[in-house]
DRENTINU-415446 format. One record per residue (C-alpha): residue in one letter; x, y, z. Coordinates in pm, 1 decimal. Layout:
% DRENTINU-415446
+------+----------+----------+----------+
: type :        X :        Y :        Z :
+------+----------+----------+----------+
:    A :        X :        Y :        Z :
...
+------+----------+----------+----------+
***
This chain:
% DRENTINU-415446
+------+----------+----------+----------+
: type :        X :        Y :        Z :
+------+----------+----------+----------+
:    X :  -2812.8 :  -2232.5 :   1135.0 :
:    X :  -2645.5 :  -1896.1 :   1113.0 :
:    X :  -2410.5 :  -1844.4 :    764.6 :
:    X :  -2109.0 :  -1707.4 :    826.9 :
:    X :  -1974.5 :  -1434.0 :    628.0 :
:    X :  -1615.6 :  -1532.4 :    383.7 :
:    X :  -1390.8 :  -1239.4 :    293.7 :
:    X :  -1156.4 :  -1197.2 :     23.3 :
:    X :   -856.8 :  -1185.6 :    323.6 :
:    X :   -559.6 :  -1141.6 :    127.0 :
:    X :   -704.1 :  -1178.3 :   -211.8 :
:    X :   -826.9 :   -844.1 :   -148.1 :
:    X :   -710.1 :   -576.4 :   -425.3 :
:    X :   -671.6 :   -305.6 :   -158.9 :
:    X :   -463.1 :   -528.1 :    -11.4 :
:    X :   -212.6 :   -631.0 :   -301.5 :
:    X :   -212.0 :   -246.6 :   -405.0 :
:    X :   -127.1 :   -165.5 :    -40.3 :
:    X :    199.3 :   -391.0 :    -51.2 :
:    X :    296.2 :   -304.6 :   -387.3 :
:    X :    246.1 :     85.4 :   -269.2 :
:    X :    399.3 :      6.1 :     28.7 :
:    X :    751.4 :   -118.7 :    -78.1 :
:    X :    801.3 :    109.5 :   -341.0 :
:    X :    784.4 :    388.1 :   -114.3 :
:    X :    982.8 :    234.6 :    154.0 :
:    X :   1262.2 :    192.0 :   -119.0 :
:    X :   1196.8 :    545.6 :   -148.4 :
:    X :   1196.9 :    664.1 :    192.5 :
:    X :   1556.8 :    417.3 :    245.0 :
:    X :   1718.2 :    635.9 :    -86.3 :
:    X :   1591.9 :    989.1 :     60.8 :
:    X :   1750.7 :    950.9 :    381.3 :
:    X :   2050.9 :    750.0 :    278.0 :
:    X :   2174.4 :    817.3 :   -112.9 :
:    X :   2040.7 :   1183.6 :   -172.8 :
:    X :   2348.5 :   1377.9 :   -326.0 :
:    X :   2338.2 :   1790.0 :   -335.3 :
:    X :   2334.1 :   1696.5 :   -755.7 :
:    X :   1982.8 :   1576.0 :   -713.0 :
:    X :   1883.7 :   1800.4 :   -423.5 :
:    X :   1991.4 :   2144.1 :   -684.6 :
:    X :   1746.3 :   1984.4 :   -934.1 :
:    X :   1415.4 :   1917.9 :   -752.6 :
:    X :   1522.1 :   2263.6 :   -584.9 :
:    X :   1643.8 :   2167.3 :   -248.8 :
:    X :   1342.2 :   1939.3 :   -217.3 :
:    X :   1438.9 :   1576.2 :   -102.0 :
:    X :   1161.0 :   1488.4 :   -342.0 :
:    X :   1260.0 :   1065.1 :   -269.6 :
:    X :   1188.3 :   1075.1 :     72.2 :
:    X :    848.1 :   1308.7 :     27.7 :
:    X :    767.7 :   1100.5 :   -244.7 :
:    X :    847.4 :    770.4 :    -70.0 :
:    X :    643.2 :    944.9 :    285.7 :
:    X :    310.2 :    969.4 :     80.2 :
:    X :    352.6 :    652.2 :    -72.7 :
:    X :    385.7 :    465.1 :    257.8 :
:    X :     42.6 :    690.8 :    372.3 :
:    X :   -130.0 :    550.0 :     90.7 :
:    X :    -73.4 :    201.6 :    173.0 :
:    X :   -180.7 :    271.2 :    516.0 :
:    X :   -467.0 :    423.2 :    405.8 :
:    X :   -534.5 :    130.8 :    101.9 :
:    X :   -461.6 :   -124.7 :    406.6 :
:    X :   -700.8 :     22.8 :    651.2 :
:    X :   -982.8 :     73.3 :    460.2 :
:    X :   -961.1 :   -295.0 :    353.1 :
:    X :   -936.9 :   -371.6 :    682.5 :
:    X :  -1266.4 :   -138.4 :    820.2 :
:    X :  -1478.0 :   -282.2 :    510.7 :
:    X :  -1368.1 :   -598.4 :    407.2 :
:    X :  -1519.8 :   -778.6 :     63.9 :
:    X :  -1789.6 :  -1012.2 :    144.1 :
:    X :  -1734.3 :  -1364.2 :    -85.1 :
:    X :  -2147.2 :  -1395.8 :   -215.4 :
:    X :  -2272.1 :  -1741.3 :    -26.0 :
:    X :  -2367.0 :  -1877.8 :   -360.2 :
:    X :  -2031.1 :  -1866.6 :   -460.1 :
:    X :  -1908.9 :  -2259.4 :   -522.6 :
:    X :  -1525.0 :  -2348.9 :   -433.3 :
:    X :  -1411.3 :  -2583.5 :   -670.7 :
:    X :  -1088.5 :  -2667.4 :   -409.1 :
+------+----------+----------+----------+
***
């Protein structure tokens, strides 16, 4: 009888990082295209710094999401579910 494999699914860190990453920068993304104002464009010197900021934090998530994904966390088989 073959054993077959649990994962931590959604109880995955990488996973909970990659959402928490996630909607932070798409908050960021929504105020760098919609409520940038030339006061904070002079001080990050013309840099839309939101949007940038918000663009690599969407990435990230990707990239937290993915690699959960590729390698998932293998649940040991000795492990003993008390539900």
């Amino acid at each position: 009888m073959a054993s077959q494999q649990r994962t931590a699914g959604a109880f995955d860190i990488r996973i909970i990082i990659a959402v928490l990453i996630g909607v932070y920068g798409i908050v960021l993304v929504v105020l760098g295209l919609f409520a940038s104002t030339e006061e904070e464009l002079a001080k990050t010197g013309g840099m839309n710094i939101n949007l940038w900021a918000g663009v690599g934090m969407v990435l990230a998530a990707i990239a937290f999401a993915v690699w959960a994904k590729l390698k998932p966390t293998v649940v040991p088989a000795d492990f003993e579910d008390d539900g």
